[in-house]
N, C-alpha and C positions, 0 to 999 in steps of 0.2 A: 432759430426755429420759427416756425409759420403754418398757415395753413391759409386757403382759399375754398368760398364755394363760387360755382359758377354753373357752367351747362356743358354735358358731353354730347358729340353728334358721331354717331357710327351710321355710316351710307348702308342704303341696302345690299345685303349678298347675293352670291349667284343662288339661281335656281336649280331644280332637276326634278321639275313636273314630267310624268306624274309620281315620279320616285320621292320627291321631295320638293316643294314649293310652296307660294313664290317667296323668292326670296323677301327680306323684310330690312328696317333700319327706323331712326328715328334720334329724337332729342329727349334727353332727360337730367335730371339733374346733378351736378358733380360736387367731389370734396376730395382735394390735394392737400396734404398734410406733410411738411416737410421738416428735418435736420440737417444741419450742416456744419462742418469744424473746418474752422479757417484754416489753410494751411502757408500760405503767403497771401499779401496784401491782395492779390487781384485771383487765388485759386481756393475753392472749396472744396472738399467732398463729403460724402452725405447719402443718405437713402430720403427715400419719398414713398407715402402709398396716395394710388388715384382710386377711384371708387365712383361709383355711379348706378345711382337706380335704374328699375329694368325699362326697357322697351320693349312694344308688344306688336305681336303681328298674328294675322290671321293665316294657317298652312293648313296643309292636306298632304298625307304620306300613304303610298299602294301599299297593302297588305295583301297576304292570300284572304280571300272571299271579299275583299272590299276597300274601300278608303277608311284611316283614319281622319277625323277631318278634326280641327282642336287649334284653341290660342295658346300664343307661343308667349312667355315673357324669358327676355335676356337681359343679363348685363354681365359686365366684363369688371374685375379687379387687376389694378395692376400694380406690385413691387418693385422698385429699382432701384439699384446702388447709384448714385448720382454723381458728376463733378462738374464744376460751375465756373466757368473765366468770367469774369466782370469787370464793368469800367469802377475807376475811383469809389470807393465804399463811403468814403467819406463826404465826397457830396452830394446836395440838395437831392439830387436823381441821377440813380443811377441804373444799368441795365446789366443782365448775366445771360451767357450762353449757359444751356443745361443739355448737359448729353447723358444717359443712362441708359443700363442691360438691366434687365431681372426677368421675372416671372408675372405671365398674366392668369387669372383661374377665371374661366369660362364657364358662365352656368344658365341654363336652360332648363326651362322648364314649363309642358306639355300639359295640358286640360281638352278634353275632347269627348269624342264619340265614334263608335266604330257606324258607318255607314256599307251595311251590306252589298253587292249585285245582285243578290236576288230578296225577295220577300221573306221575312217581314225586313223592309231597308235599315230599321233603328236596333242597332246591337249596343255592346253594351260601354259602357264609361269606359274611359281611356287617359291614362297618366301616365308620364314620361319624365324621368329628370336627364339632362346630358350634361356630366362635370368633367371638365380637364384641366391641365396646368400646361400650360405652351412657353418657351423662351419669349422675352417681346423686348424689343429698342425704345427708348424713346429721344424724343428731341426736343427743344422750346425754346421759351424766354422767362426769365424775370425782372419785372422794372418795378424798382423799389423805390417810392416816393418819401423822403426821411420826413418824422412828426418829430424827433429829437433826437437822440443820442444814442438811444435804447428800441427804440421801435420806430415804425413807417410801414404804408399802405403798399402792398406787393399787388399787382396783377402779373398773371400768371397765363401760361398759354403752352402746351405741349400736342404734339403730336409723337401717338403711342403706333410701333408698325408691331405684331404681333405675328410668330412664325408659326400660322394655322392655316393649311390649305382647303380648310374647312370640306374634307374629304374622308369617308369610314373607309375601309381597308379593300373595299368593292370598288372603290370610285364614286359614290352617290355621296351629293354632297350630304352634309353632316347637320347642320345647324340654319344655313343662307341669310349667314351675318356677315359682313365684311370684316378682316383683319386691319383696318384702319381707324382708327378712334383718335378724334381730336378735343382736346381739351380747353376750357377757359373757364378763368377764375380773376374773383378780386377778394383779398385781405390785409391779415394781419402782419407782419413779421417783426421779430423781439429779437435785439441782440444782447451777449451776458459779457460781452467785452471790446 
């Protein structure tokens, strides 16, 4: 088992001014926490959760009589069932492919003000949450630098593709985050055999 903190980077999404925009993205901070059960010398499998605080961006969405205009904070969680090829466990350094499916939950969340077309232009407070669960893939690395027998410094790196065409049921997009989230970390990892 292990964990890493590091930095998540999700690219800015599309937009759909003036239905929804602009789109947004940004860097914040991450935490991968992982299990694994050896299954042969060079195969693991395992689950992991990534996690990462929100990123914010400034949008504007049409309403009938006006704009909402409001900060946006997001961030994305992601679960995955894992499995891991690696070179030799047992030496000084060593490196793992990680491939996993699970579940990503998308969460959004809106602070604003309605801005009229006509007089008086200032209406009123405006709050929004948008939650979902989407399938997502991911992919990476692990290079595990051995401290002994029992533990050694992991740095860690995934890229998570999440299946969100980040679209409501009209076609306007939904959120204008990218379904691409790349991950980095450096930690711990503990072995119990």
């Amino acid at each position: 088992m292990g964990g890493a903190v590091g930095a998540s980077f999700l690219p800015a999404g599309k937009s759909d001014s003036p239905y929804l925009g602009p789109g947004f993205g940004g860097m914040t901070t991450a935490l991968i926490v992982f299990v694994d059960r050896l299954f042969a010398s060079r195969l693991a499998v395992g689950g992991e959760f990534s996690w990462a605080g929100d990123i914010s961006g400034n949008q504007s969405q049409r309403v009938p009589g006006g704009s909402n205009v409001f900060l946006s904070n997001h961030h994305d969680d992601v679960m995955s069932g894992t499995v891991k090829f690696s070179s030799r466990r047992d030496a000084a350094i060593h490196a793992a492919a990680v491939a996993g499916v699970g579940l990503a939950r998308r969460h959004t969340h809106r602070v604003g003000q309605l801005l009229r077309n006509s007089p008086p232009s200032a209406g009123p407070a405006f709050e929004e949450t948008v939650t979902s669960d989407v399938p997502a893939v991911s992919g990476g690395v692990d290079t595990v630098v051995r401290l002994g027998s029992r533990a050694g410094v992991v740095i860690t790196g995934r890229l998570h593709y999440l299946f969100d065409d980040d679209r409501q049921d009209d076609g306007v997009v939904e959120r204008g985050v990218s379904s691409v989230i790349v991950r980095v970390g450096a930690g711990l990892q503990f072995r119990f055999r």
